[in-house]
C-alpha positions in Angstrom: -108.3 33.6 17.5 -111.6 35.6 19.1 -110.0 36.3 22.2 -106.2 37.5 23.1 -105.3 36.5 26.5 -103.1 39.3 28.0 -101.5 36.7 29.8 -100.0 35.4 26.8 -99.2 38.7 24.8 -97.5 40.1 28.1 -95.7 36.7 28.2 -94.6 37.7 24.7 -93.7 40.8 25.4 -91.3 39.7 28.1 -89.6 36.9 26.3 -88.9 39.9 23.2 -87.3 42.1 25.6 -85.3 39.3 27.7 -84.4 36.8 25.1 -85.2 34.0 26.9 -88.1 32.3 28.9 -86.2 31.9 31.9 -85.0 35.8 31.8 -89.0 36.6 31.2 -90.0 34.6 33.9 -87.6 35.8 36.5 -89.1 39.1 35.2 -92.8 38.4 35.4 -92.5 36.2 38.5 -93.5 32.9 36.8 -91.7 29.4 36.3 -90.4 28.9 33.0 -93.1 26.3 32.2 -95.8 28.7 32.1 -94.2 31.1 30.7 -93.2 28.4 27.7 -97.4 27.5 27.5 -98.7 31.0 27.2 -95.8 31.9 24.1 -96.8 28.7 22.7 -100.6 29.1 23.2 -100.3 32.3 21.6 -98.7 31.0 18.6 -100.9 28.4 17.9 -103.8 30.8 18.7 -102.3 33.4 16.0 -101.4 30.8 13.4 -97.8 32.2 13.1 -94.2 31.2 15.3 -93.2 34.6 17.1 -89.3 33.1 18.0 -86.8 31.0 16.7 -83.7 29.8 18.3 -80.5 30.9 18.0 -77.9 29.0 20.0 -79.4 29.8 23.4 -81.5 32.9 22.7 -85.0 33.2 21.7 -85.2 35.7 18.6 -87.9 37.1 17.0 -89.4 36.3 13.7 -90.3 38.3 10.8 -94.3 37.6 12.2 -93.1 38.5 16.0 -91.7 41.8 14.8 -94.4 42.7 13.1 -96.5 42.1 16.0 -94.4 42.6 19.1 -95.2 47.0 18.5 -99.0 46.1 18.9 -98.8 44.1 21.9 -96.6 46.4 23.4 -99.5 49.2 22.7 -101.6 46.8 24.7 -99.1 46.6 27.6 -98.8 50.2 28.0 -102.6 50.7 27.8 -102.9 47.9 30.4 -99.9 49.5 32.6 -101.5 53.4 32.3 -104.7 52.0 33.6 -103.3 50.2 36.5 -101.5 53.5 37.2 -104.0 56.0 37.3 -106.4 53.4 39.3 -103.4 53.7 42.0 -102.9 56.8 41.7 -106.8 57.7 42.3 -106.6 55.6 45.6 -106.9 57.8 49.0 -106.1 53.9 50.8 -103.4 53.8 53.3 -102.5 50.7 53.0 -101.5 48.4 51.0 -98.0 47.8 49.2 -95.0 50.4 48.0 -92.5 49.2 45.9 -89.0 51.0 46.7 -86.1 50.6 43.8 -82.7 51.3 44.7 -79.0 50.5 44.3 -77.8 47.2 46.2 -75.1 49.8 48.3 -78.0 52.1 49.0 -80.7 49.3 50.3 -77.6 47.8 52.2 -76.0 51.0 54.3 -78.5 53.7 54.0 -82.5 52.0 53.8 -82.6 49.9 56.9 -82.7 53.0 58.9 -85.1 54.9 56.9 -87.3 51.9 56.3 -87.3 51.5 60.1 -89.0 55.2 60.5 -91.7 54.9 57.5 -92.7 51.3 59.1 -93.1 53.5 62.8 -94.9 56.1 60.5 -97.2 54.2 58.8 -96.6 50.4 60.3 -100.6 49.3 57.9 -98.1 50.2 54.9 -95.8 46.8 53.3 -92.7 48.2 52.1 -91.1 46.1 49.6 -87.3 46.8 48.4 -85.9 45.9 44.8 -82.3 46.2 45.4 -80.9 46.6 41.7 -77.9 48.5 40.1 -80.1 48.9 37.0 -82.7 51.3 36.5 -86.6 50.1 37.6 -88.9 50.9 34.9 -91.6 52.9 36.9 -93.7 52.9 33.8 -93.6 49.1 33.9 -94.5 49.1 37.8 -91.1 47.7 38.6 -91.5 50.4 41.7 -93.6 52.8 42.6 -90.7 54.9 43.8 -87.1 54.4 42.8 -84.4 55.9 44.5 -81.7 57.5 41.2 -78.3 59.0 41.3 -79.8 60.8 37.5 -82.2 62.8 36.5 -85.0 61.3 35.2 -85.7 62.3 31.3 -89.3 61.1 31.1 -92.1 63.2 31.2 -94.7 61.1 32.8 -92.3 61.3 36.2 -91.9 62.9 38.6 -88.6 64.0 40.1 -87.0 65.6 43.1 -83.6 66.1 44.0 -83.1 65.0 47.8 -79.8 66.0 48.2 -76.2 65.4 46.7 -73.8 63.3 48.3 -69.8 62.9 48.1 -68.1 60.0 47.6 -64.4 59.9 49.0 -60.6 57.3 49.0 -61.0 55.5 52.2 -59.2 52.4 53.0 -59.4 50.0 56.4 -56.9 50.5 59.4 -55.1 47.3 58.7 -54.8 48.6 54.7 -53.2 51.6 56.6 -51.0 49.9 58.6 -49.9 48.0 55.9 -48.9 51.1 53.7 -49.4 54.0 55.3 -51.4 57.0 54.1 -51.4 58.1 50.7 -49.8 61.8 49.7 -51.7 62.1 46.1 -53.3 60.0 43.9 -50.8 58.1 42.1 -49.7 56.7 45.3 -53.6 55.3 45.6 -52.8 53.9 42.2 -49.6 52.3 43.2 -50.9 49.7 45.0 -54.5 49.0 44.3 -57.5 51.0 43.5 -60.8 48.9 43.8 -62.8 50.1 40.8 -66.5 49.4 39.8 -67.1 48.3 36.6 -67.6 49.0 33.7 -64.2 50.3 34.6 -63.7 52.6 31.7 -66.6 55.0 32.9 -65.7 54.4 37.1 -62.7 56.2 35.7 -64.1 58.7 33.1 -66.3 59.8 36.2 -63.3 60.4 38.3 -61.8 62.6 35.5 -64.8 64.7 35.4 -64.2 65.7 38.9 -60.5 66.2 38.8 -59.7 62.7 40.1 -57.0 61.5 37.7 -56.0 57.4 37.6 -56.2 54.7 34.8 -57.8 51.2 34.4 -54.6 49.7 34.9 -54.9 50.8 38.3 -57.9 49.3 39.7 -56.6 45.9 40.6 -60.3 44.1 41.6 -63.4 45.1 39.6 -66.8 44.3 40.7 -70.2 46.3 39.4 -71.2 45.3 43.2 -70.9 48.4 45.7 -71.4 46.1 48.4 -68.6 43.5 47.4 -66.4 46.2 46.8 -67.4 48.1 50.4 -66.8 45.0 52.3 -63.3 44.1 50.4 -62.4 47.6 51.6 -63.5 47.3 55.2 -61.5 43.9 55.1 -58.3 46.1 53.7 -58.0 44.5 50.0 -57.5 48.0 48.4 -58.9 51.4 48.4 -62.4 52.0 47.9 -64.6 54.7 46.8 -67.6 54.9 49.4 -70.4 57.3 50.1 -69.2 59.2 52.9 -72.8 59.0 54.4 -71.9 55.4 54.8 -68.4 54.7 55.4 -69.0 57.4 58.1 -71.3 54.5 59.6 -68.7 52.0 59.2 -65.9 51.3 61.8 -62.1 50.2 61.0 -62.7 52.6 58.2 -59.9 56.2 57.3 -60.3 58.6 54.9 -57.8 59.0 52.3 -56.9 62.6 50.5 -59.0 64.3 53.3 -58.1 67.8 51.5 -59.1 65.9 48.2 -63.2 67.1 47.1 -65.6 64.6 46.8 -66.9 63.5 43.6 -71.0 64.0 43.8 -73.8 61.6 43.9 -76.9 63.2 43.2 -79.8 61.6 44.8 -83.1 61.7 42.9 -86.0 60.4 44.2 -88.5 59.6 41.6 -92.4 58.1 40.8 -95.0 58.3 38.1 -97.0 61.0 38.0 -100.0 59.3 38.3 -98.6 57.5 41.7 -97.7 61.0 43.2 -100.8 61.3 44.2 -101.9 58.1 45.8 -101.5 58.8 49.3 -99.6 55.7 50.1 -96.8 56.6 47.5 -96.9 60.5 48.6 -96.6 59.2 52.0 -93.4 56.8 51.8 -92.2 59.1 49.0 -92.0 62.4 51.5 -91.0 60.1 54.8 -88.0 59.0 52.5 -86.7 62.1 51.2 -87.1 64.0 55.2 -85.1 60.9 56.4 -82.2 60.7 53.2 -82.2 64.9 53.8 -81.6 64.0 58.0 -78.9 61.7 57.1 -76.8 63.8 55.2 -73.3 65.0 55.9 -72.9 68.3 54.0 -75.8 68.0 52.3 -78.0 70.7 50.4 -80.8 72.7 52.5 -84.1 71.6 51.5 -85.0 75.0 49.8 -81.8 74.4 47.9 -83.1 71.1 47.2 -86.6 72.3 45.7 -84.8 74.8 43.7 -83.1 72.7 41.9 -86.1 70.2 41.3 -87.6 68.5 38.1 -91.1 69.7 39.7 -92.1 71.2 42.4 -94.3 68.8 44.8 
């Protein structure tokens, strides 16, 4: 083979990590049919097979092991390039990728993304709604929007502000059984709990909040399916009080009961923090999330206790 096509070693790369064409096209946006030529072409192109099937995974081979680390050496030297060529751009406009949690791009965005577009209208603002983590390294998003630190140390982190989450319930749930004394009597007739339900309840225990598994009657690991089955009075929901505050037909349970805290992290690669696109939408999104906030930090409380200063 003279030439590698990094078409076909990223396809590889991508099918390795999803374990399956379809999963690794979704991922690179391609149909499955081109991803399927490019792991085939570079097969034939390296004289070795890279998968074989097992049931209906793809797995890797002895050969693809062996070579999956050195492609991926190409993909992160392809990926830092791209970076620091963004990040060296002074241009306005163009396109910012904004990663965040399908509740948060639901209840909390549309307003912010409606000031950035009035700040900077030549910028295109596009929003990955995902409960999983973007890889920024990856370019999944230039800026993701993170309710943890981030570990890495080619990003850049700063803590916004820290929300509370509370019990609420709907008026008709209300109605229905009146308002809850204590917790058990939550657990009594139907907590809605996010899944995996084992840590939704491990992270109420660490802030004092004290029910079982047993108790949460409908599971979902979608905020916004569990929101709306609140609103509609199927249980009792734990909500972002900076958006069930937003939300009408909606009481607060356990008002003397303290919040359990959602950090809010907002988050880029280095190298993007100083483009002036991404530092643009980057500091128009933390002012807003900052503006928005019941209770929140003060912003000098909020640089304190950042990864870096800006």
């Amino acid at each position: 083979m003279k030439e590698l096509d990094w078409n076909s070693a990223r396809a590889f790369c991508a099918t390795a990590d999803s374990g399956s064409l379809s999963a690794a096209a979704r991922k690179l946006g391609l149909t499955q049919p081109t991803m399927s030529r490019q792991v085939a072409a570079l097969e034939v192109g390296l004289g070795v097979t890279l998968f074989e099937r097992v049931g209906k995974r793809l797995v890797l081979t002895d050969s693809g092991r062996g070579l999956l680390e050195h492609a991926r050496t190409m993909a992160a030297a392809a990926d830092a390039m791209v970076l620091a060529a963004k990040g060296k751009s002074q241009d306005v406009t163009g396109r910012v990728v904004i990663s965040a949690t399908d509740a948060f791009s639901a209840y909390l965005l549309p307003e912010i993304i409606e000031h950035v577009r009035a700040l900077a209208p030549q910028i295109t603002l596009v929003v990955v709604a995902t409960d999983s983590i973007s890889d920024l390294r990856r370019r999944e998003a230039d800026i993701a929007i993170r309710h943890v630190r981030p570990t890495e140390s080619e990003l850049f982190g700063r803590l916004v502000v820290e929300m509370t989450a509370h019990f609420y319930a709907s008026d008709t749930w209300v109605d229905k059984h009146g308002l809850p004394r204590t917790v058990a009597d939550i657990g009594k007739v139907g907590l809605l709990g996010f899944e995996p339900v084992e840590r939704f309840v491990e992270h109420l225990s660490n802030a004092g909040i004290t029910v079982t598994a047993d108790q949460c009657r409908i599971v979902s690991a979608n905020a916004v399916v569990l929101w709306e089955m609140t609103r509609r009075g199927l249980g009792v929901g734990m909500l972002l009080r900076e958006c069930a505050e937003r939300m009408p037909g909606l009481v607060r349970l356990l008002p003397g009961l303290p919040g359990t805290p959602v950090p809010v992290w907002l988050v880029t690669h280095r190298e993007l923090h100083t483009s002036r696109r991404v530092r643009l939408v980057f500091d128009a999104i933390a002012e807003q999330l900052s503006r928005r906030t019941i209770g929140g930090a003060s912003p000098r409380q909020h640089r304190k206790n950042s990864k870096t200063s800006p």
